[in-house]
C-alpha positions in Angstrom: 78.8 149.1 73.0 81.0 149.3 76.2 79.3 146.0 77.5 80.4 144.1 73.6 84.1 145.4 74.4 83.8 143.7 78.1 82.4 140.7 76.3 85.1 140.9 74.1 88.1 141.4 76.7 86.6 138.8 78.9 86.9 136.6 75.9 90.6 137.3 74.8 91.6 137.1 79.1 90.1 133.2 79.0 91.3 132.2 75.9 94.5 133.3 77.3 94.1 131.7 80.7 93.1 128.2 78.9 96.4 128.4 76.8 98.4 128.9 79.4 96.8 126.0 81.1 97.7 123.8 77.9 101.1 125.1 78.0 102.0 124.4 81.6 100.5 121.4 81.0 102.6 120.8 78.2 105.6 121.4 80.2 105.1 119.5 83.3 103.9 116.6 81.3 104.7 116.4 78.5 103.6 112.5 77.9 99.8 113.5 79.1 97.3 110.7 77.7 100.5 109.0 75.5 99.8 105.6 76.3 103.1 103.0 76.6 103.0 99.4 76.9 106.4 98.4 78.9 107.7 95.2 78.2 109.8 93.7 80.8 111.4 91.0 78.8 111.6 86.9 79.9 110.0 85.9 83.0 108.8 82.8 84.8 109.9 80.0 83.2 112.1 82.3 81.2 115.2 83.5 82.5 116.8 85.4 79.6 120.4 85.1 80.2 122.0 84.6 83.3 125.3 84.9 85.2 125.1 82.5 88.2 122.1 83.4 90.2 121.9 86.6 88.6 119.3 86.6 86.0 118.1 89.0 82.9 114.5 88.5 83.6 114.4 89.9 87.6 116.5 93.0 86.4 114.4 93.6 83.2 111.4 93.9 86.1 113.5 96.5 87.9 114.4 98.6 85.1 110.6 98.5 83.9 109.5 99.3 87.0 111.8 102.2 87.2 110.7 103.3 83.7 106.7 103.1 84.3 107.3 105.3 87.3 109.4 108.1 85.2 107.1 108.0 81.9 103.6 108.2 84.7 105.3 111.1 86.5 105.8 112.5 83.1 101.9 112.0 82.1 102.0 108.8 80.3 99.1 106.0 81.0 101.2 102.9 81.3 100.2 99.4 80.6 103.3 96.6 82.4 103.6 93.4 80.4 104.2 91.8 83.4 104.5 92.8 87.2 106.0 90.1 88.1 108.2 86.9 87.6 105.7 85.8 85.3 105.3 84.7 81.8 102.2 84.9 79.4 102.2 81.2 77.9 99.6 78.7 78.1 99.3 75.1 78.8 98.0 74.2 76.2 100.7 76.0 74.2 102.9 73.5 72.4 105.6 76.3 71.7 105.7 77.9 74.8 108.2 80.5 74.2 106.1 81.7 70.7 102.9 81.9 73.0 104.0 84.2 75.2 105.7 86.5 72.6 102.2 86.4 70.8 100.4 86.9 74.2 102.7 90.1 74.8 101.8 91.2 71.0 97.9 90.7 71.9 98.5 93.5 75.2 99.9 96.3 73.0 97.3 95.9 70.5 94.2 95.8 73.4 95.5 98.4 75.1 95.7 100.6 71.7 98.9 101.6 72.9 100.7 104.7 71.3 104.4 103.1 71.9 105.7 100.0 73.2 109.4 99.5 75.3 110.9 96.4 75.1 113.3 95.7 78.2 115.9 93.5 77.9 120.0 92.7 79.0 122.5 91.7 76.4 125.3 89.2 76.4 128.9 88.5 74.4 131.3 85.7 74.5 133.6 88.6 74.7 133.4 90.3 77.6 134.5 93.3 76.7 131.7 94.8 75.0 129.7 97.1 77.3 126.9 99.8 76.5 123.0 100.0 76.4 121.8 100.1 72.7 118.6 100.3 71.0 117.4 97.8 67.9 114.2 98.3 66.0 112.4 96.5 62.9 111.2 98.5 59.9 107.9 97.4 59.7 106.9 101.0 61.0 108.7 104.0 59.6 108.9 105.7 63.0 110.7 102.4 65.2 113.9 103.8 63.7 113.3 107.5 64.8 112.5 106.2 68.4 115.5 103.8 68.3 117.7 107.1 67.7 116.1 109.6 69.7 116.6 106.6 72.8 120.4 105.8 71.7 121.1 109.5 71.9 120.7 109.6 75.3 121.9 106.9 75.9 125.3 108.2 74.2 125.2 111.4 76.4 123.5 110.2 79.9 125.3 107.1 80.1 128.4 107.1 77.7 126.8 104.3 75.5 129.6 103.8 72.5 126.9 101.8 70.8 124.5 102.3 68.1 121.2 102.1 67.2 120.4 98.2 64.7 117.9 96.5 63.1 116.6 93.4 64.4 113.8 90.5 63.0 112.8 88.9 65.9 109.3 87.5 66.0 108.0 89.9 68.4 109.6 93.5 66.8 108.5 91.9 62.8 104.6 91.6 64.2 103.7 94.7 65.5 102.6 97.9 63.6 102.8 100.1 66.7 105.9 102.3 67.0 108.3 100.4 69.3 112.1 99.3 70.1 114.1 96.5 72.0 116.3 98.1 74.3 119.3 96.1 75.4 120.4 98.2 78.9 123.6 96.5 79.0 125.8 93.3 79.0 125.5 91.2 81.8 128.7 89.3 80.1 130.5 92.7 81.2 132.2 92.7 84.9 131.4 96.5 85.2 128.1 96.7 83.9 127.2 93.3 85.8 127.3 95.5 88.7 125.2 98.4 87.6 122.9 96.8 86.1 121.6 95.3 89.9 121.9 98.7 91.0 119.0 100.8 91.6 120.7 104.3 91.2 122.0 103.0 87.3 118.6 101.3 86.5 116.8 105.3 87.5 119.5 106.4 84.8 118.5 103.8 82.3 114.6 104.7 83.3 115.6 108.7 82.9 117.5 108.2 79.5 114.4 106.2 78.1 112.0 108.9 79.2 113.8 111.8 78.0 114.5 110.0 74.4 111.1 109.5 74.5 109.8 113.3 75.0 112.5 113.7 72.2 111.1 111.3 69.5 107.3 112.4 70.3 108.2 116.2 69.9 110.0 115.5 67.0 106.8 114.0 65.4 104.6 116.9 66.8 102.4 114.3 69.3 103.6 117.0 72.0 104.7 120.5 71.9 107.9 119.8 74.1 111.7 119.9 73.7 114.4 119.0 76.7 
């Protein structure tokens, strides 16, 4: 009888220990086996758009790499479009710029990817406008919930007066995986010209995107974790 009571407290002390396990787990990261494709937009050929010699596609790379290395420190198994100042077309496309998109649509669907982040830089006529923003396509009911979880830190971190839009682009209208464009900023915009090339406002971007991320995922009960 004593020895079935042992058995029994020995039972309720490692079913304790192995939720406790899950729950630090849970906290220090909190993106564990969440797999991302990161999308650093343009490249190679492809400049995005441009002011002088400074072009969208090389910071896209530096904001991607600065987000792949905040969502892996915070669990995540993250798949990169592209490493470097590449693009995915062929020769023997005869629409180059639709190949690659459809290329890039082909990763996030081989890599069964969970999410998807679409880095890009916008640009105005009128130079004024400033602020990162998030746009999303309704083919998935949950693009809209990440595109607001994202845009609310971006409002609070970085003190982003935009908001969250819809957008039909080829690449956002073909995907079924839950994913968003972000624009990081206006490269049109003196100010945000500046921090966009700098390294310690591209971590902020990286940070923002992360934590909006946590958000939208705890929200939908994929982890048990608020900030």
């Amino acid at each position: 009888m004593l020895i079935n009571k042992y058995k029994t407290l020995l039972l309720i002390i490692f079913f304790i220990f192995l939720f406790s396990i899950q729950w630090i787990s849970a906290q220090s990261l909190p993106l564990q086996d969440t797999i991302i494709m990161v999308d650093a937009g343009h490249g190679g050929r492809d400049s995005g758009t441009y002011y002088g010699e400074i072009k969208e596609k090389d910071i896209n790379l530096e904001i991607a790499k600065q987000l792949e290395q905040e969502l892996t420190k915070n669990g995540a198994i993250v798949y990169m479009i592209r490493k470097s100042d590449i693009d995915l077309s062929s020769i023997y496309d005869s629409l180059k710029k639709r190949g690659d998109l459809y290329r890039r649509l082909l990763k996030i669907k081989e890599t069964k990817s969970d999410l998807y982040i679409s880095i890009h830089i916008n640009w105005y006529d009128n130079s004024t406008l400033k602020g990162a923003e998030v746009l999303y396509n309704d083919i998935n009911k949950n693009n809209k919930l990440l595109a607001t979880s994202i845009m609310n830190y971006f409002k609070k971190d970085l003190n982003s007066t935009r908001s969250i839009k819809t957008t039909d682009l080829y690449m956002y209208r073909n995907t079924t995986t839950p994913g968003v464009l972000i624009e990081c900023g206006y490269l049109s915009n003196p100010t945000e010209r500046n921090l966009l090339q700098s390294k310690s406002y591209q971590q902020k971007l990286a940070n923002s995107i992360t934590k909006g991320i946590i958000k939208y995922l705890s929200k939908n009960k994929k982890i048990k974790y608020l900030i």
